[in-house]
C-alpha positions in Angstrom: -84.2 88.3 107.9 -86.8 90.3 106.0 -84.2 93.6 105.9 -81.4 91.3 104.7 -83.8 89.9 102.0 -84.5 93.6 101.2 -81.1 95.1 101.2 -79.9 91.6 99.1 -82.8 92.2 96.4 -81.8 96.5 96.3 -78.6 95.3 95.4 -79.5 92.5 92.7 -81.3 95.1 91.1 -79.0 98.6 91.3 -76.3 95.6 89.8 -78.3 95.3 86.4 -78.8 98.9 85.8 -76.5 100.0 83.5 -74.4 102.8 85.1 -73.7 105.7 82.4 -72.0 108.3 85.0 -68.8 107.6 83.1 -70.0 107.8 79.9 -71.5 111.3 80.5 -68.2 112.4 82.2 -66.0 111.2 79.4 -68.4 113.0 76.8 -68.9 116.4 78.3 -65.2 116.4 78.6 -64.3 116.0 75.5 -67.3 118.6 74.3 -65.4 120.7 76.6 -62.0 119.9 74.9 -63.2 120.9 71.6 -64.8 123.8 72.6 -62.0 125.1 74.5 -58.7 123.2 72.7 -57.2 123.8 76.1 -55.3 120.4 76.0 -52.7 118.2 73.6 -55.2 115.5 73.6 -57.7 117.3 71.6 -55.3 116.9 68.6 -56.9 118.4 65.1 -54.0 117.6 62.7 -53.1 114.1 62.0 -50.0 113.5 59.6 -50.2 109.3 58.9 -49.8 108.5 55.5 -49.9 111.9 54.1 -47.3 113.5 51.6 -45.9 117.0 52.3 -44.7 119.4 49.6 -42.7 122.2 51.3 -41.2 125.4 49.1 -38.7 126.7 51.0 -36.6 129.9 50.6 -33.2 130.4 53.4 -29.7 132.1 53.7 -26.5 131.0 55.3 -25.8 133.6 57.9 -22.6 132.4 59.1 -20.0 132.6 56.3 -17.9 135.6 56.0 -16.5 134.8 52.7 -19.3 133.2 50.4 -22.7 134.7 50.7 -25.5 131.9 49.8 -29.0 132.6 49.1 -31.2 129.2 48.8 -34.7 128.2 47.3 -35.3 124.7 47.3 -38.4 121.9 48.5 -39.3 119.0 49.9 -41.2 116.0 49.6 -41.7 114.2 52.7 -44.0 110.7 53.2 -45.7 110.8 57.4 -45.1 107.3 58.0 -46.9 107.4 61.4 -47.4 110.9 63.5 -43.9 111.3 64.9 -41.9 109.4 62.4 -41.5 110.6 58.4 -39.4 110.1 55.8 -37.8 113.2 53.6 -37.8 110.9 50.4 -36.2 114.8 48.5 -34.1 117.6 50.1 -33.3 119.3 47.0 -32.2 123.0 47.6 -30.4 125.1 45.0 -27.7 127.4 46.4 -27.5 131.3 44.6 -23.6 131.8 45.6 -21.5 135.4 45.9 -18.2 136.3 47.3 -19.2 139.3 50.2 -17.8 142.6 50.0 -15.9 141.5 53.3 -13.6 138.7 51.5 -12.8 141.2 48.5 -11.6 143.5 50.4 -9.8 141.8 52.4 -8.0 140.4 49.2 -7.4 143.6 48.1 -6.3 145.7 51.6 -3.6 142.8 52.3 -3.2 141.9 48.6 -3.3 138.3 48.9 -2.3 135.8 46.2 -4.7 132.6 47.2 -7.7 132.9 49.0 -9.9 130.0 48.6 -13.3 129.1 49.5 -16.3 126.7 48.6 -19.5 127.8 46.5 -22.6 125.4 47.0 -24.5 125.5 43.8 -27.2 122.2 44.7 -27.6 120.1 47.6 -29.7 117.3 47.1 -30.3 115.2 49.6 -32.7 112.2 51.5 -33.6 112.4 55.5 -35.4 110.8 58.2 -37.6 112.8 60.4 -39.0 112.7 64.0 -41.4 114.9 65.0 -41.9 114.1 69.2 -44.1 117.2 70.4 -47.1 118.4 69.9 -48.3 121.8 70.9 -50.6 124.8 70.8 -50.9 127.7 72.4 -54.0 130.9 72.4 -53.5 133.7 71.6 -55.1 137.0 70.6 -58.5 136.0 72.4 -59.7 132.3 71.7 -57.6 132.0 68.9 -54.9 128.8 69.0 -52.2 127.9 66.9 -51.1 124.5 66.7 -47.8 123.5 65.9 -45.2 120.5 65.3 -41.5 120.6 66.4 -39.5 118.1 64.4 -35.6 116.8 63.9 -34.3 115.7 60.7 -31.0 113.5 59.8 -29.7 112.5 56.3 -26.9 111.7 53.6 -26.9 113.6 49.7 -24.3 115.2 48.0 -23.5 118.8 47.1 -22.4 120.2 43.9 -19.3 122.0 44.9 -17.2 124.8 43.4 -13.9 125.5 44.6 -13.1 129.4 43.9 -9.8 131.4 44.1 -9.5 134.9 45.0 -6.4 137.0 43.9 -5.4 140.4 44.6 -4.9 142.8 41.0 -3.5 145.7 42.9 -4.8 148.0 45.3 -7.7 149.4 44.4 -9.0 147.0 41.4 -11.4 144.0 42.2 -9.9 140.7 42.9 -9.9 138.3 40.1 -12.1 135.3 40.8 -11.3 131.8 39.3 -13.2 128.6 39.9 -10.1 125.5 40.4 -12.7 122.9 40.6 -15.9 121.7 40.5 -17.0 118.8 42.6 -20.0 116.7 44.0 -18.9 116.4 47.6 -20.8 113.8 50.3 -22.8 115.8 52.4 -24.4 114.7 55.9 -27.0 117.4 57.5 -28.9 117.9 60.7 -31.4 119.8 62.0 -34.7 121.1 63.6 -37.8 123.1 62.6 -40.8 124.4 64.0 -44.3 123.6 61.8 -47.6 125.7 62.5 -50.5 124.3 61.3 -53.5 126.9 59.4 -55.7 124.2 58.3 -55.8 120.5 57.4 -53.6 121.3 54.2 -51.2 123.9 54.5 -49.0 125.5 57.4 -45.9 127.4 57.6 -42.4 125.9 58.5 -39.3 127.8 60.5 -36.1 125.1 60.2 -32.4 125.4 60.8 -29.8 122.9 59.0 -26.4 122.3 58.7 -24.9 120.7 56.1 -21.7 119.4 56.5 -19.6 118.9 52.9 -16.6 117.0 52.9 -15.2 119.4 50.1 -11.6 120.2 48.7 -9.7 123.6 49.7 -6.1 124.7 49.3 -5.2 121.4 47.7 -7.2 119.2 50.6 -10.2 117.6 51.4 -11.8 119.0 54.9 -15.3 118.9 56.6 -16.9 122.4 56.5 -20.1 123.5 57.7 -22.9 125.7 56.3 -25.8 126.4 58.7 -28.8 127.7 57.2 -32.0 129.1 58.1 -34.9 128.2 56.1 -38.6 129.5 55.8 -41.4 128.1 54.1 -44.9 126.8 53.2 -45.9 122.8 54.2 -49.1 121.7 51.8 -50.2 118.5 53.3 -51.6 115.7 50.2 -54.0 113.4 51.8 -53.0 109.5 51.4 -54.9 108.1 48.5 
């Protein structure tokens, strides 16, 4: 009876002392997260309610008849850490007919070669930035970094230019038929990397699809570009 009353009373009072094992645990491990930013959790860059102001300078690769060199920016509102608006896609196209389209006017001394210039896309998207990530390199030294998708409408001034042969051996003649703003719809993904709280560097890849006029009809065309610029984060007021 006495051992019971013993054992009952050790256990009455270890049940009032306040246990602070966990606390301890939870502490040193997250001491140990900042010191060695070896996990997601320890996240250093929080977007909510900041605007970003991104200068951005690209090409599109992929056209064989209209080289287009692009500078443009962007202003985009975090509405939470994953989800953002692009309230501004505004990027100004520098447009040239390549060496390759030319001379292919003038070796089979064609009559009609059309093509579309972009001269200024403007454009609003929504964005959706699902992962987080960093990795270490060179020593203890970690980069952390956003990948992000991006969806929207604008419209695209469009010119409509006509190539025509003047002989062999003489430059083709180049005449703009039209000039048009043309619907545009875009897609695409990008890669951020955060230096500090306020600035990072951006890698993205779009493609904007115009619905623009050639050879008399309208048709969808694309024009993928790469892009590569600087983020600089405003905090929310």
């Amino acid at each position: 009876m006495k051992l019971s009353l013993k054992l009952l009373s050790l256990l009455v009072l270890l049940s009032c002392v306040p246990v602070k094992a966990d606390e301890g645990i939870s502490t040193s491990q997250a001491d140990d997260e900042r010191t060695s930013e070896t996990v997601v959790r320890n996240k250093l860059f929080y977007k909510p309610g900041k605007l970003e102001l991104s200068p951005v300078l690209g090409v599109m690769p992929f056209d064989s008849v209209v080289n287009h060199f692009l500078a443009g920016g962007r202003l985009t509102w975090h509405l939470s850490d994953h989800f953002g608006w692009e309230i501004l896609d505004v990027t100004l196209a520098l447009p040239s007919v390549t060496e390759y389209a030319k001379n292919l006017v003038r070796a089979d001394d064609l009559s009609n070669l059309q093509a579309n210039k972009l001269k200024l896309i403007l454009g609003t998207n929504l964005l959706y930035s699902p992962m987080y990530g960093k990795f270490r390199f060179i020593g203890n030294s970690i980069l952390h970094f956003d990948i992000y998708a991006v969806g929207g409408l604008g419209f695209t001034n469009t010119e409509v230019v006509q190539l025509v042969s003047t002989g062999t051996g003489t430059a083709p003649t180049e005449t703009v038929l039209k000039a048009t703003w043309d619907p545009t719809l875009n897609f695409g993904f990008g890669f951020k990397f955060f230096i500090t709280d306020v600035a990072g560097l951006l890698l993205d890849f779009r493609d904007y699809f115009t619905y623009s006029e050639a050879y008399g009809k309208k048709r969808l065309a694309s024009h993928f570009g790469a892009n590569l610029g600087l983020s600089i984060f405003i905090p929310p007021f």
